[in-house]
N, C-alpha and C positions, 0 to 999 in steps of 0.2 A: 779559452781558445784565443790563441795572440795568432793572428796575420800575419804577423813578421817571422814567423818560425814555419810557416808555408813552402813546399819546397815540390817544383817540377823538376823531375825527374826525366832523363832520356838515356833508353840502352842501346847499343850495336856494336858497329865495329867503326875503324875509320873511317870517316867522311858518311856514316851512315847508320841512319837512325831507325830503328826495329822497333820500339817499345816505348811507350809513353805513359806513365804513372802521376801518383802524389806523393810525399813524404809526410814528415812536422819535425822539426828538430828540437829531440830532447834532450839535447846537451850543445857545446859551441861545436861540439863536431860530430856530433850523430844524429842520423837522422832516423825516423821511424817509418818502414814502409810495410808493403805486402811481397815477398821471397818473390812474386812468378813475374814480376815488374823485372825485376833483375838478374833473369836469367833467358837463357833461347831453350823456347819451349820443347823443339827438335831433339838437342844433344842434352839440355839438363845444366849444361854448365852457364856459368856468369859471363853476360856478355864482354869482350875485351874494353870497350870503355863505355863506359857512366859518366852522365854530367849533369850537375843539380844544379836549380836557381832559386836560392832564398830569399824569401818576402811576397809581399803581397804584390803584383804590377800599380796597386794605387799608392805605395812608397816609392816607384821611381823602380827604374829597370834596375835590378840587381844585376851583380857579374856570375857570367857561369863558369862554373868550380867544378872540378875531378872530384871523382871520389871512387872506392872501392868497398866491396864486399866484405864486410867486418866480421857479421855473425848472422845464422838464420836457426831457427831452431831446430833442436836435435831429435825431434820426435816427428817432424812431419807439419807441423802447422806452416800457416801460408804466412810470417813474419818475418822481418829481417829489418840489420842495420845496416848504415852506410858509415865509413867513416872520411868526411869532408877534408879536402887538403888543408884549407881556413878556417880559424875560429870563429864564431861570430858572437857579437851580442846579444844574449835571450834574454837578458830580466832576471826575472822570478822563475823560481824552479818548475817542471811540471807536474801537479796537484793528478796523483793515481786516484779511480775508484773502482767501484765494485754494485751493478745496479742490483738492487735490493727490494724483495716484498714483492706485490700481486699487480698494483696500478701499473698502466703505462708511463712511460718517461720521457719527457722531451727531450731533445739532441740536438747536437748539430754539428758541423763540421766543415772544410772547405774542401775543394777537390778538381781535377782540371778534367771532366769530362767531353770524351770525344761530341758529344751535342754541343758544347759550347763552344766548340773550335770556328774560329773568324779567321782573319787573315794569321793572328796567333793562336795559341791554346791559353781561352779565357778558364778564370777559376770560376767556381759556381759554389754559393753558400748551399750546404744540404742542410735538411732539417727536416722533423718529425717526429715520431713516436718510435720507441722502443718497449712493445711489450714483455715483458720479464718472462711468461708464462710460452709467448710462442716458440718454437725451435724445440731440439733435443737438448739444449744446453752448450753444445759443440760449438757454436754462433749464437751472437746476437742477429734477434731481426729487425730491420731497421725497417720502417712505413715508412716510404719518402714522400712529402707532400708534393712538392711538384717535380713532375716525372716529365720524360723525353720520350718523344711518341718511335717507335724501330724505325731504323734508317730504312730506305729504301737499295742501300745495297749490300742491308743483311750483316752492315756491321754493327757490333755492338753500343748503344748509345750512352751507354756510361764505363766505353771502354777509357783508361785514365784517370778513372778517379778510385781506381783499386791503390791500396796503401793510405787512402786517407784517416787520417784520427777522428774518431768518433768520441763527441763530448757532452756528458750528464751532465747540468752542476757546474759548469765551469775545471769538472776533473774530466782527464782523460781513461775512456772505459775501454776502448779496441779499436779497430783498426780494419774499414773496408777491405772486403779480397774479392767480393763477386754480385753479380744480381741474379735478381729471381725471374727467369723469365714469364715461366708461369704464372705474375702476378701483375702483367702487362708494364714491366718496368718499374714498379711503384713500391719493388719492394728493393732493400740490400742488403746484404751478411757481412757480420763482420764478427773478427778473433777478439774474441774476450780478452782482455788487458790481464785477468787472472789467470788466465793458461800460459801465459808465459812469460811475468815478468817475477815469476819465481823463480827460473833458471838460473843455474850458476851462472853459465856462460852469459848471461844476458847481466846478470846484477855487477859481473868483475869488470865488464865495460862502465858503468858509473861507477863503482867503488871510489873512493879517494876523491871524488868531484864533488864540488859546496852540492850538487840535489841532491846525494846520497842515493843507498837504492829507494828502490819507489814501496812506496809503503800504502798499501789502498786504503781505500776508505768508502762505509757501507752509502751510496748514493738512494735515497726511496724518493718517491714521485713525491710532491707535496699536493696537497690537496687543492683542487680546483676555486677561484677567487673570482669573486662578485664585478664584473666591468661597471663602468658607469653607467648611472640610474637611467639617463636616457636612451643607452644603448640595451637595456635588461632585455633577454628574451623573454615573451609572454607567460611563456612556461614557468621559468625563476620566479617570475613576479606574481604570479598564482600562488605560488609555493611559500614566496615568502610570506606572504596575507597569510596565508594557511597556517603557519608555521610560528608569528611572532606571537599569537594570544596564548599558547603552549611553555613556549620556552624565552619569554620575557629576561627572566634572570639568568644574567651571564652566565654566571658557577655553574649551574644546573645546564644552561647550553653548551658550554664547554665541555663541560663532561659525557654527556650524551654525544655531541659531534666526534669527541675524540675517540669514541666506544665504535661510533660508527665508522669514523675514515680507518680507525685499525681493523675492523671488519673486511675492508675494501680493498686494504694494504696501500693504504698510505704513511708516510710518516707523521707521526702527530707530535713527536716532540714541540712545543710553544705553537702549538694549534690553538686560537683562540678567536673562533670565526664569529662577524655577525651576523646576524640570521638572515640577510642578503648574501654572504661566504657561504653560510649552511645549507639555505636553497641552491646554488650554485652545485654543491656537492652533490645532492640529492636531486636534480634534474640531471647530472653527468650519468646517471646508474640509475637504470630501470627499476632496478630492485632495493635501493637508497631507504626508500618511503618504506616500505614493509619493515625493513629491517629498524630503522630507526624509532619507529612507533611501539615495535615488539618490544624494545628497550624501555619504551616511556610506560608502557602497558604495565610492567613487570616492575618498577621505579613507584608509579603512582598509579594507587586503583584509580582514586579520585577525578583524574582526570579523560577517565573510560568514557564520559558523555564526546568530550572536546577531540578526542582522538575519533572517534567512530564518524562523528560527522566530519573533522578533518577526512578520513577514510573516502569517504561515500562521495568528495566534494572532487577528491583527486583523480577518482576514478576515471572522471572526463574529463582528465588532461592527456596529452600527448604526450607519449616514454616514460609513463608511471604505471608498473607491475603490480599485477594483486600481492606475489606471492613474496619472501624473501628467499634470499638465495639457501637457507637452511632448508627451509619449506617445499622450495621448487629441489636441491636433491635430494630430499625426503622422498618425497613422490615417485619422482622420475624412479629411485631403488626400489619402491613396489613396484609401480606398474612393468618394471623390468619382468617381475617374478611372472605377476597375470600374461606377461606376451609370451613366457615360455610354457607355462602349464596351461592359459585359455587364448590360444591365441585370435580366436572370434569374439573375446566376450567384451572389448572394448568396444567397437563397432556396433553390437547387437545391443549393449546398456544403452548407448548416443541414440540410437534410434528410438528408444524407448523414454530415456529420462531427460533428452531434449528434443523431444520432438517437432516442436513449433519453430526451433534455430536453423537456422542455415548453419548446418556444418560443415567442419574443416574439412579437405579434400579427402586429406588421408584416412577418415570416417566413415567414406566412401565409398573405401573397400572393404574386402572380407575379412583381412586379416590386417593388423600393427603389428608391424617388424618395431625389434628396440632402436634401432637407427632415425626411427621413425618420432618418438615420445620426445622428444625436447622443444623440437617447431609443433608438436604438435599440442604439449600443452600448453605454451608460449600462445596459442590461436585460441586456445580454450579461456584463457583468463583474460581474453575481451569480451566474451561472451556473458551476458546478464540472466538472470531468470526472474519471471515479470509474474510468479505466484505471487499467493499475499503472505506475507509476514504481520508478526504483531505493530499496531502503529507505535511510531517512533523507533523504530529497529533499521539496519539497512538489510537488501535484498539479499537473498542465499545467493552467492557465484552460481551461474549453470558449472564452474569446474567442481566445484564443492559434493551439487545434487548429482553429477554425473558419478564422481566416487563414493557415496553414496549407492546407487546401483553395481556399478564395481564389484561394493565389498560385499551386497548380498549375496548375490553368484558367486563369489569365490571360495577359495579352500578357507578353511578357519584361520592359521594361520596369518596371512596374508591379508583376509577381512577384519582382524583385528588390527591390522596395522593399520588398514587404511582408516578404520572408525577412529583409531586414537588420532591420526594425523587429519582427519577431518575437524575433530575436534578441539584441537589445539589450534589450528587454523582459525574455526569462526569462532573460537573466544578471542584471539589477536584482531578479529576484524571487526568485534562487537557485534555479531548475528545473535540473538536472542536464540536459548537452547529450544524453546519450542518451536522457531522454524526451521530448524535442523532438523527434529525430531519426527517431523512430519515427512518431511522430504526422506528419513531412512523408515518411515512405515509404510510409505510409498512402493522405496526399491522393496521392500520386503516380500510384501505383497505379488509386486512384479516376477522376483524372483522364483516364488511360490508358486505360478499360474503354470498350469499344465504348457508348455512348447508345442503347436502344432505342428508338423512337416511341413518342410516349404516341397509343393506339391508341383510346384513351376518356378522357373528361374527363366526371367521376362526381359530381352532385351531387346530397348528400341533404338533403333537405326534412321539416322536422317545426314543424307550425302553434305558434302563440307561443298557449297556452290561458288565459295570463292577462290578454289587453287584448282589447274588442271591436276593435279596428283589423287588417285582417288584415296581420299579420306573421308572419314565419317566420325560424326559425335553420335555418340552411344549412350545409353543411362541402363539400370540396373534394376529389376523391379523384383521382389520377391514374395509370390503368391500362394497362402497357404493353406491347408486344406481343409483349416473354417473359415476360408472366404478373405480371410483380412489380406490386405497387398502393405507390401514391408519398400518404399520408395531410396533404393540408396541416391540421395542429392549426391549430385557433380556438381557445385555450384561455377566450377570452373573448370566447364567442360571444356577439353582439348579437343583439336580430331585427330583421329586413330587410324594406322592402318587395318587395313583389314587383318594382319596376326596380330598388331594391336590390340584389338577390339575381342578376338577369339584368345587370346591371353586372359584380358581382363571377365571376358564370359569363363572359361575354364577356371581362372583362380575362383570366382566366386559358387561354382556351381561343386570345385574342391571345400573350402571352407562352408557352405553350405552341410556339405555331408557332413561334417565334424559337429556340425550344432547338436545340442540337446532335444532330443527326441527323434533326431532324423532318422537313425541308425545306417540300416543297409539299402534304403532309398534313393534312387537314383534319382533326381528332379527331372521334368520334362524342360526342355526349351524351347520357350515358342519366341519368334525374332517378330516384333514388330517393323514394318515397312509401309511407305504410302503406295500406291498404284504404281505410281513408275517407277519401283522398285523392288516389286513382285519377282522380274528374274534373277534376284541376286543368288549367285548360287552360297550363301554362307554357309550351306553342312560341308563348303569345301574348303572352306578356310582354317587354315593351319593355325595353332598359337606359336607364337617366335617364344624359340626355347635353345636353353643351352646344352640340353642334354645331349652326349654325347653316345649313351650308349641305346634308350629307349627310341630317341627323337621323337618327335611330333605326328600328331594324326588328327584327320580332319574332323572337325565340329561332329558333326553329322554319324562318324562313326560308335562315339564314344557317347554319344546321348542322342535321344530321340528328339529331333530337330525338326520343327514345324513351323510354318510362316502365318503371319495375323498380320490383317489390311484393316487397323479400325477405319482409315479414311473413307472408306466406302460406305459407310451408313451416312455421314455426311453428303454425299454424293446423290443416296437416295434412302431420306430417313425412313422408310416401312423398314427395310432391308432387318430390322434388328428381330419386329415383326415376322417375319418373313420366315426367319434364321429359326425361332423357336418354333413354329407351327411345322418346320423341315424335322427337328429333333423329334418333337411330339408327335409324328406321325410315321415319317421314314427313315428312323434311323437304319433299318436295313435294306431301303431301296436305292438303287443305283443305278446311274444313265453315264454309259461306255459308247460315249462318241460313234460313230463311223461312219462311212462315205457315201452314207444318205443324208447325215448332214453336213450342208455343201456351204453354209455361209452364215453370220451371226442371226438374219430372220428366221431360219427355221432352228435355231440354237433356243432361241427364246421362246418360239411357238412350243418345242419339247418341254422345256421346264414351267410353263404358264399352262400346261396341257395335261398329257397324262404321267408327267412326272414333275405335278406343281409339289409334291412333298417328299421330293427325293432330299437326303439330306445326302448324298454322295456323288460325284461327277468323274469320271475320271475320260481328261482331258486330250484325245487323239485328233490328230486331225494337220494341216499342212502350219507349218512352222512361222510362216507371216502371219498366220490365222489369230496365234496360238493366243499373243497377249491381248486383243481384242475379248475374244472368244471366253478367257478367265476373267476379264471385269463382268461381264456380261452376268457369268455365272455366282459371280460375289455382289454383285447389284439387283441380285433376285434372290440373295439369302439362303445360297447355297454355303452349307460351312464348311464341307470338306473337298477339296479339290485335289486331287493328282493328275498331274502329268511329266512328261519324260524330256528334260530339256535340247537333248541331244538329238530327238524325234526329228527327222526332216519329213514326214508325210505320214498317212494311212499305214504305211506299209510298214512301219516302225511298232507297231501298237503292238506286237508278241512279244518286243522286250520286258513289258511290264507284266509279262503272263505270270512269271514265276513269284511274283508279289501279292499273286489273287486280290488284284485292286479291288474286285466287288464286292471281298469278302466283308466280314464282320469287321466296321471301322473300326469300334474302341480296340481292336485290334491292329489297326492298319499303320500306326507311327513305329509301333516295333517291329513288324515286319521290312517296316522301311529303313529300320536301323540296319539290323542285322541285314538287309541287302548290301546297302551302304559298306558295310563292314567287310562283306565276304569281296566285295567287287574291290576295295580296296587292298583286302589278302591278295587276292586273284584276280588283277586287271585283266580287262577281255579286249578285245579289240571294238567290239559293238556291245558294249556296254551298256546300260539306261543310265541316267542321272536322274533320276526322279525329285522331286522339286514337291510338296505338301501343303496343302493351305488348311488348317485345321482351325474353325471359331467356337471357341468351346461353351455348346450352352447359351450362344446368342452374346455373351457378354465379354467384351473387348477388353483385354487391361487397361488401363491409361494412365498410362506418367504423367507427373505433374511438366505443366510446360519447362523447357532445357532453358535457363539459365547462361548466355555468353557472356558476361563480367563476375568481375570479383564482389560481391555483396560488400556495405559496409562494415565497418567493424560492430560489433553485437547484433547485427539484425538479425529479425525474427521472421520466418517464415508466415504468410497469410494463413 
């Protein structure tokens, strides 16, 4: 990239200037720009005058030169020449390439962007990365490192520096035409030098000139280099400890490094790094360490002690990957297959074969979409499992035991793949086969255990107290019906709206029914809530859906939706007491309010009286009363409570007639569905909204406490 070959560019008419660009002149009288610089956007034609100024302004003011529209190419790409009234002096001809292989590439180029405009239009050095792999091919994309924040009047801030030269290598690769805005400025495109400096038309303009036509040349990243030893990041300097007792002798490093950086797509032609260069390499890429070890693994058994503890040592570095990158799309192409044919069954193994970890969010729901598997196993291979292995061995990955359970559950196919790629894996990481072996008689076992019904699907609810918007953190609990509770962590719990929240109940209470043994089981839903959140009406909450032709329907219609107040035995610990002596005596006795009783004292004297063992209440009475009157009744250990929230007095109590609140309770959540349902068929004008408070058994679910930060990396649950 020569400075003096720099060229500002101005289109309009006379006395008046429309358009402002970059060039680089690659010949004494052409210059290289982007075609929309040099024309009026309006009509499409070439503005009537063009006038360029070559060099750099830190050579001294050049003179501005005429120039015309020489050539733009014939397919549509945003390039074009100019051809200058005067020669000038370039030098050395312009050195074409062509970016090459998988690493990114550094670049750079000058250019007169509208952000740098002062009292004239200053140039501004670009520079950055070009990665090979981003874009369709059509452009390069350019990562600019330092970017221009958007004008505040909306115009463009790297208007001007379209047509500049972009350079690999000290070759010229393309030619800026636009930015990305969606990348907050930080990114820019540019026409690949090989879309069209094969053109006839373009090559008969150099013909006969000492540079000939341009002839590329394949440009590949080179491999990342060790800075000086005082400046080393920590990370390097770990690495390279790690790394020189392995690979001491040159030949052998050389050859390994160069196995590696072609791995990575770099050029390795006279790559000859020292093991300060090779840790450089190998902290640049997550996946470096994996990949290079598999080589040595494979090179030298002998050296299996020295690598395993290398392994084990790296783990607790920062940007050091379990997996390599063969390994990690190894994977990822199973677990694709398991998210189409089990789409529950990632989620259900994690609970079960790491169960003491804090897991990944996305573990946390019912179901792994494929969109889903790359961050998500990228979070799994920080995670450890703190079983025992034989001494002297390193620990099983929890990603490893979790495929493992995987491949029990799965179709045969696909469980063979993943036991061979389990295996392949902890002999590259030097896991001893008998801790493996345990860990797959484990899932086996697991796999093998009868699946009870999840018999309830448990959602607790706690309001978000720091935004007036009402939002709530939610968590997931799944109860089944031999007793066991199935906890999905949110370790990073969000707040949700309320369709939020009734989405994420709905998806789970869908992938629930798909589980193994559920079949045509519909799970109950009970909502946990504290006291002052008793009148939440959630069986009227919609899930946010996009369906266009079903739409949505509320909680409450589509499952039997009940409310639970564990806070209340807190409040008044018998109450739990209290609750089973009500089961155990009257579960079919029930106390139907009415306007004999006038106020919470005689509300209490009935249920400490002659209905101390009602285990049913249903709740009438005046509307200011109402929430008083319900704690009252859940702080004496009543477990089932109805009442109508839309009740304004006594006089409301026949809308619950058609419910037979008194009837037979284990009856009464469906009754209350199917109202729910019909009144939402057939709204009424005096409708009930009946509201449930159902304690099943005296015994309260309880989530473990909600989690508001991100847990560290591998931690373990208590």
């Amino acid at each position: 990239m020569d400075p003096r070959r720099l060229a500002l560019i101005h289109g309009g008419t006379t006395g008046a200037r429309h358009s402002v660009g970059t060039g680089y002149l690659i010949a004494p009288r052409l210059v290289l720009t982007a075609r929309h610089v040099l024309v009026n956007r309006a009509t499409d034609e070439p503005w009537p005058e063009i006038r360029i100024r070559v060099g750099h302004p830190c050579g001294g003011q050049a003179p501005t030169l005429r120039a015309e529209l020489l050539w733009h190419h014939p397919r549509g790409l945003d390039v074009a020449l100019l051809y200058v009234e005067d020669a000038a002096d370039v030098g050395q001809p312009v050195r074409w390439g062509r970016p090459v292989g998988r690493a990114p590439l550094r670049y750079e180029g000058l250019g007169f962007p509208r952000a740098a405009a002062g009292t004239t239009r200053d140039p501004e050095h670009l520079r950055g990365v070009l990665p090979p792999l981003s874009g369709s091919g059509e452009y390069y994309v350019l990562d600019q490192e330092p970017a221009p924040a958007a004008g505040a009047d909306g115009e463009k801030p790297w208007g001007g520096a379209s047509g500049a030269a972009v350079f690999c290598d000290d070759h010229l690769v393309g030619v800026v035409v636009h930015d990305d805005r969606a990348f907050a400025n930080r990114r820019l495109r540019a026409v690949p030098a090989h879309a069209f400096v094969d053109d006839s038309g373009f090559t008969a303009h150099l013909a006969g000139r000492p540079e000939g036509p341009p002839r590329l040349i394949d440009i590949g990243a080179a491999p990342p280099k060790a800075g000086p030893a005082d400046g080393c990041p920590p990370t390097e300097r770990a690495l390279a400890n790690l790394l020189r007792p392995l690979l001491a002798d040159p030949v052998a490093r050389w050859a390994h490094a160069r196995e590696l950086a072609r791995e990575l797509g770099y050029e390795t032609i006279r790559y000859e790094p020292s093991v300060a260069d090779l840790a450089a390499l190998v902290a640049a890429h997550p996946r470096a360490l994996a990949t290079l070890c598999g080589g040595l693994a494979a090179a030298d058994e002998r050296a299996r002690a020295g690598l395993t503890g290398l392994l084990v040592r790296a783990r607790l570095l920062d940007g050091v990957s379990l997996l390599s990158p063969h390994e990690y799309d190894g994977l990822l192409d199973l677990l694709r297959t398991v998210c189409k044919e089990h789409p529950t069954l990632l989620p259900r193994a994690a609970r079960e074969a790491l169960r003491y970890a804090v897991l990944p969010e996305i573990l946390t729901r019912p179901t792994v979409s494929e969109q889903d598997l790359g961050g998500l196993v990228e979070e799994l291979e920080a995670l450890s499992d703190s079983e025992r292995v034989p001494e002297g061995t390193p620990p099983v990955p929890a990603l490893l035991r979790l495929v493992e359970y995987v491949a029990a559950a799965a179709a045969d196919e696909v469980a063979a793949g993943l036991r061979s790629w389990s295996e392949e894996t902890a002999r590259r990481l030097g896991i001893h086969p008998d801790a493996l072996r345990e860990r797959r008689v484990d899932a086996s076992a697991w796999a093998h255990r009868p699946t009870a019904p999840v018999a309830r699907v448990v959602m607790e609810l706690k309001r978000d107290d720091s935004t007036d918007q009402e939002l709530y953190r939610c968590r997931i609990l799944l109860a089944g019906e031999d007793g066991s509770r199935t906890v999905l962590h949110d370790a990073r719990t969000v707040p949700k709206t309320p369709e939020e929240a009734a989405r994420c109940l709905a998806d789970t209470v869908a992938a629930t029914a798909a589980e193994p043994g559920q079949e045509d089981h519909v799970p109950w839903v009970t909502v946990v809530v504290d006291r002052t959140d008793l009148h939440l009406a959630v069986d009227e909450w919609e899930p946010d859906t996009s369906d266009d032709i079903m739409g949505g329907q509320p909680l409450g219609v589509e499952y039997r939706v009940t409310l639970s107040c564990p806070d209340m035995t807190d409040y008044r610990p018998q109450r739990a007491q209290d609750q089973r002596r009500r089961w155990q005596h009257g579960p079919a006795q029930a106390l139907v309010t009415d306007p004999a009783c006038r106020d919470g004292r005689q509300l209490r004297h009935l249920l400490g009286g002659e209905h101390r063992d009602a285990a049913q209440v249903v709740l009438n009475g005046p509307a200011g009363e109402r929430a008083t009157w319900l704690q009252i009744c859940l702080a004496m250990g009543v477990p089932v409570v109805l009442w109508d929230r839309a009740a304004a007095s006594y006089e409301d109590s026949e809308r619950l007639h058609t419910l037979r609140p008194a009837g037979r309770p284990d009856e009464l959540p469906e009754r209350v569905r199917d109202f729910r349902s019909r009144t939402f068929a057939y709204p009424g004008e005096r409708a009930a909204r009946p509201s449930l408070v159902w304690e099943q058994d005296g015994r309260h679910p309880a989530p473990a406490p909600l989690l508001f930060s991100d847990p560290p990396k591998g931690t373990h649950a208590p």
